[in-house]
N, C-alpha and C positions, 0 to 999 in steps of 0.2 A: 504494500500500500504506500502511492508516495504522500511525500512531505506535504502538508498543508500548506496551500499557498500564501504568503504574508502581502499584505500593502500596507506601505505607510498613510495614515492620512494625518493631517495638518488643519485647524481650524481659530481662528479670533476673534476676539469679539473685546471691544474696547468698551468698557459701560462709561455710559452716560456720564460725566461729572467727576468719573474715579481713573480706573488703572486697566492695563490691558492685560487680556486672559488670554493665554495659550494654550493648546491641546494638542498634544502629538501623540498617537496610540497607535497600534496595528490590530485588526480585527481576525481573529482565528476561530474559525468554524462557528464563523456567526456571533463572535463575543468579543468584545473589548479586550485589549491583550499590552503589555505591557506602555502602558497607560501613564503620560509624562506631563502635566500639569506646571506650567509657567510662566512667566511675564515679568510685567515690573510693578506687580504689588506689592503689598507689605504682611507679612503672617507672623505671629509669632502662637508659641515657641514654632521654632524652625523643623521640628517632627511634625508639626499639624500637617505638612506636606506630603508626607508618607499617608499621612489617614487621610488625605483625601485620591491619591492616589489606589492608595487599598482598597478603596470605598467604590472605585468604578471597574476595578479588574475585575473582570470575569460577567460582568454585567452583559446581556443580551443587545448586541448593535442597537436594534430597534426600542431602545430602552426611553420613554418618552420623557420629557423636557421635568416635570413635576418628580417622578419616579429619580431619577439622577440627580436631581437638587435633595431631595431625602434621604436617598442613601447615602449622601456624603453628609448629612446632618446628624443623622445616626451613627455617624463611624468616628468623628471629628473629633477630639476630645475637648471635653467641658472649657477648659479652661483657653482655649484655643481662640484669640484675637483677628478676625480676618479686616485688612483698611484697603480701601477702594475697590474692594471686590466682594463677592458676598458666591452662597454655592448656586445660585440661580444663573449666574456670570459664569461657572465653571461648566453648567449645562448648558451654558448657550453655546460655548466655545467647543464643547465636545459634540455638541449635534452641526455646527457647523463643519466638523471634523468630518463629521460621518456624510455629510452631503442633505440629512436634514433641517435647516437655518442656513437661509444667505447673509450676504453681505452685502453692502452698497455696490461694492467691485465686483460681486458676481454676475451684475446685468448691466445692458446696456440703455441707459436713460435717453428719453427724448422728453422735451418743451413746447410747447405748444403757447403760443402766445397771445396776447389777450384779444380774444375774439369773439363779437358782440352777437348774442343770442336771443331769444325770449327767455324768460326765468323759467319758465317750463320744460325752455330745450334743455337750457341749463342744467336742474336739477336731471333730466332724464340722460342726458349725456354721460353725469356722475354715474348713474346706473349701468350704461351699456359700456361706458368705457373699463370700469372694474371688472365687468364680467369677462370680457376682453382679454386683462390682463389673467385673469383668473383661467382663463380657458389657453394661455400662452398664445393667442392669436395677435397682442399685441406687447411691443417694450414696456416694461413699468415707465410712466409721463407724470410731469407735472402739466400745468392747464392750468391758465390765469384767464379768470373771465371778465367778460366785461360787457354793461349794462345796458338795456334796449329802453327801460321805463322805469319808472318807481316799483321798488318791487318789499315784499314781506316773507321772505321764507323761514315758515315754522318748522320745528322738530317732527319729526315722525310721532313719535306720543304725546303734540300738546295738541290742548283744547282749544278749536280757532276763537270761538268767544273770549274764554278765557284771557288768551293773547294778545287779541285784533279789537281796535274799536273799529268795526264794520261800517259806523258811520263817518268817523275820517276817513279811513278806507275808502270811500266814495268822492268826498270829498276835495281830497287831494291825487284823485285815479291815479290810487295805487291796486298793484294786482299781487295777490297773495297766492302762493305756492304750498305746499307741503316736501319736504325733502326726506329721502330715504333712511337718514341717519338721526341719531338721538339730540338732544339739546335744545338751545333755546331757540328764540326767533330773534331776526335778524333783516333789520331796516334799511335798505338799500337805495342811491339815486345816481344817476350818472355820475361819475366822476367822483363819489364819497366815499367809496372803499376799495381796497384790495382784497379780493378773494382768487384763492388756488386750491387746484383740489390735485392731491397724490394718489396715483393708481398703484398699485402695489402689491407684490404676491402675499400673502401671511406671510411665509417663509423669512422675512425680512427683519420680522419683531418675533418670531419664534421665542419663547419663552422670557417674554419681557410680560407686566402686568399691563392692565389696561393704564395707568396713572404715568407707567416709566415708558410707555409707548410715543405719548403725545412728544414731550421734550426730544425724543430719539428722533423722529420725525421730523420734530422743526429746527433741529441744531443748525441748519444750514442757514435757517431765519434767523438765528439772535445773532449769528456771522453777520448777516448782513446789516442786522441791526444796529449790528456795533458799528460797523462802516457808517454809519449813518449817525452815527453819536448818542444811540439811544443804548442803553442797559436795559433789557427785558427779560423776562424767567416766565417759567410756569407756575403759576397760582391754580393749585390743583384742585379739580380735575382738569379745567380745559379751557380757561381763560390766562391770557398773555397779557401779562402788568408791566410796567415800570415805575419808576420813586413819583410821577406826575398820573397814575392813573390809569384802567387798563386801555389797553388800545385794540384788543382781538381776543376772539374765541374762536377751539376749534370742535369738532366734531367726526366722530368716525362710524363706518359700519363694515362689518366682515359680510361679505356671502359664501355661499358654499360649496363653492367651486374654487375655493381658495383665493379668490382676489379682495383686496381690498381698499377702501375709500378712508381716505382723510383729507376733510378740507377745513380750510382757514378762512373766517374772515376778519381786515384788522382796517379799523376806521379812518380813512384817510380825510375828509372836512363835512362830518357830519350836521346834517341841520337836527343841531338835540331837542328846538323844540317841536317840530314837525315829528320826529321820533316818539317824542311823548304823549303826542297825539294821536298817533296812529298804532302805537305797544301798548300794553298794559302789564308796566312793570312797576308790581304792588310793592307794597312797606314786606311782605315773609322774606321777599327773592331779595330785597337789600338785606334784611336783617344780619344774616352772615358778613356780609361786607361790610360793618363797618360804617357806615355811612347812612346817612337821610333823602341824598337826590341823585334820580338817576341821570339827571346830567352832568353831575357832577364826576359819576363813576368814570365816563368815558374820557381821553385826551387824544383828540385824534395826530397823524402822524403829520400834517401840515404843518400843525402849531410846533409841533416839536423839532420840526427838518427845517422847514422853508423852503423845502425843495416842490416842485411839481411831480404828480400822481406819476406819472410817465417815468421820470426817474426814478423813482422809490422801487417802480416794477422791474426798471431795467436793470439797477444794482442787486435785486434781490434773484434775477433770473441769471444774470454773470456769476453771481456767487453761487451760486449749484450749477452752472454748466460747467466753471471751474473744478468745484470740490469731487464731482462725480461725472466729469468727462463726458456732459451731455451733447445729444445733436438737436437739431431742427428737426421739429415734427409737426405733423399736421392731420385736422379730422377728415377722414374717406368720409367718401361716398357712401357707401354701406353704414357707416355710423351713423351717418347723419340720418338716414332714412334711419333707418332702430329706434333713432331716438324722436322722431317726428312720430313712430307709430305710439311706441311710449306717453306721447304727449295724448297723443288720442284716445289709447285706450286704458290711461292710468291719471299721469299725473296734471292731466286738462280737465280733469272732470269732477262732478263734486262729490262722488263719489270717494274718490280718495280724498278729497282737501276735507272733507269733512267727513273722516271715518272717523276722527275723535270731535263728534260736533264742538 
């Protein structure tokens, strides 16, 4: 009988905010095999190395993301200090190893630049373009959009009453949307915000939480933020603050063919009291914050650059074509039609805008 054949694999995974994790193992007869754990963390004692090392040999390749962060939990001893890294970062790194979790470098990204839609194409394009990516029929993309009419897109599970005064709504004809993903609603007018939305396999945030997802995703934004002179973070779950205010929220939804949606919107010269007239954002939803008014929450990105909307998008679409060697992309044919039937048979109708009346 011969030798079992060996492969090396190799995988990284740099967390968010901390240190980067290395994995280098070889897989024999379906199991993790001499199993090498490193980077440029900090561990002490310097044996906790060994236990977490011990703690993955012999484990089943296909050993999932939660499973692999436990058994090195279990094995680790007590007194065992892990800095900038944690055992969820040693699973990410080890299923990247194995080929299930990528990386930014394992695809090849394209842009799409901002190109003006209906808010219905909009929200529907979010859908078929994820699917897309989920089905590998397309690159993972970013997608900046940009705005046909005053627009109100709500969360998937809010109540349009609730959210919408239906009689500003009229008033100032605006058209209200419903969007696929969870979170709040969201006031839009030509020229008063940035929004982008990322298409993305899972595969990418493999074994990240939903909370450490958002910041992983938008790191390429507070880059460019910074270019921009602004200091922003995640204020968690999914709103994007600075020391003046927040200036964006984002929002996500997985489907089940593996692809997924994350988009951003961050206010670039909001009319806040047009906003307030047509939201309804009660004294509960501030309560957490901090604060009394909700124009007060918002500091949009004009006040704070002096730059014009055009630049803000173009500095933020160089700073990811750079970090991750993107190209030029653009929406077919076939998409557009998907997303025109979508409009038709889903997201144009009241049917969906008001499944949560």
């Amino acid at each position: 009988m011969g030798k079992a054949s060996m492969r090396q694999h190799h995988g990284e995974f740099k967390v968010p905010g901390g240190k980067l994790v290395v994995a280098d193992t070889d897989v024999v007869g379906g199991k993790l095999s001499g199993v090498s754990i490193n980077g440029d963390f900090f561990l002490e004692p310097d044996e906790a190395l060994d236990d977490i090392n011990a703690a993955l040999e012999g484990l089943p390749a296909d050993t999932l993301h939660g499973d692999l962060a436990s058994a090195i939990r279990r094995r680790i001893r007590a007194d065992a200090q892990l800095f900038g890294f944690s055992p969820e970062a040693v699973a990410t790194a080890v299923r990247r190893a194995l080929g299930k979790a990528s990386s930014w470098a394992d695809h090849q990204w394209e842009i799409i630049p901002p190109t003006p839609l209906s808010t219905a194409m909009h929200v529907a394009m979010d859908e078929v373009l994820t699917r897309e990516v989920g089905a590998g029929r397309r690159n993972p993309t970013l997608r900046f959009w940009e705005w046909e009419s005053p627009s109100v897109v709500i969360g998937s599970f809010q109540s349009v009453r609730n959210e919408v005064d239906e009689e500003a709504v009229r008033r100032h004809g605006v058209n209200v949307v419903r969007r696929i993903s969870g979170g709040g609603a969201m006031f839009m007018e030509h020229g008063n915000a940035i929004t982008y939305s990322l298409y993305i396999p899972q595969s990418l945030v493999d074994g990240l939480s939903f909370a450490d997802s958002y910041p992983f995703l938008d790191d390429w934004v507070m880059e460019g933020l910074r270019q921009l002179g602004i200091s922003a973070w995640y204020q968690p779950l999914n709103d994007i603050a600075t020391d003046l205010g927040k200036i964006g929220g984002a929002a996500q939804k997985r489907l089940s063919n593996g692809g997924m949606l994350h988009h951003v919107t961050m206010s670039y010269d909001i009319d806040a009291d047009k906003m307030l007239e047509v939201l309804r954002i009660g004294r509960e939803k501030l309560s957490d914050k901090g604060i009394k008014s909700a124009k007060k929450r918002v500091d949009p990105l004009r006040r704070q650059t002096g730059l014009a909307r055009e630049e803000i998008i173009q500095i933020l679409s160089d700073t990811f074509r750079k970090r991750y060697q993107a190209t030029d992309g653009s929406l077919s044919l076939a998409e557009m039609s998907a997303a025109q039937s979508l409009v038709e048979e889903k997201f144009g109708t009241d049917e969906w805008l008001y499944r949560v009346p």
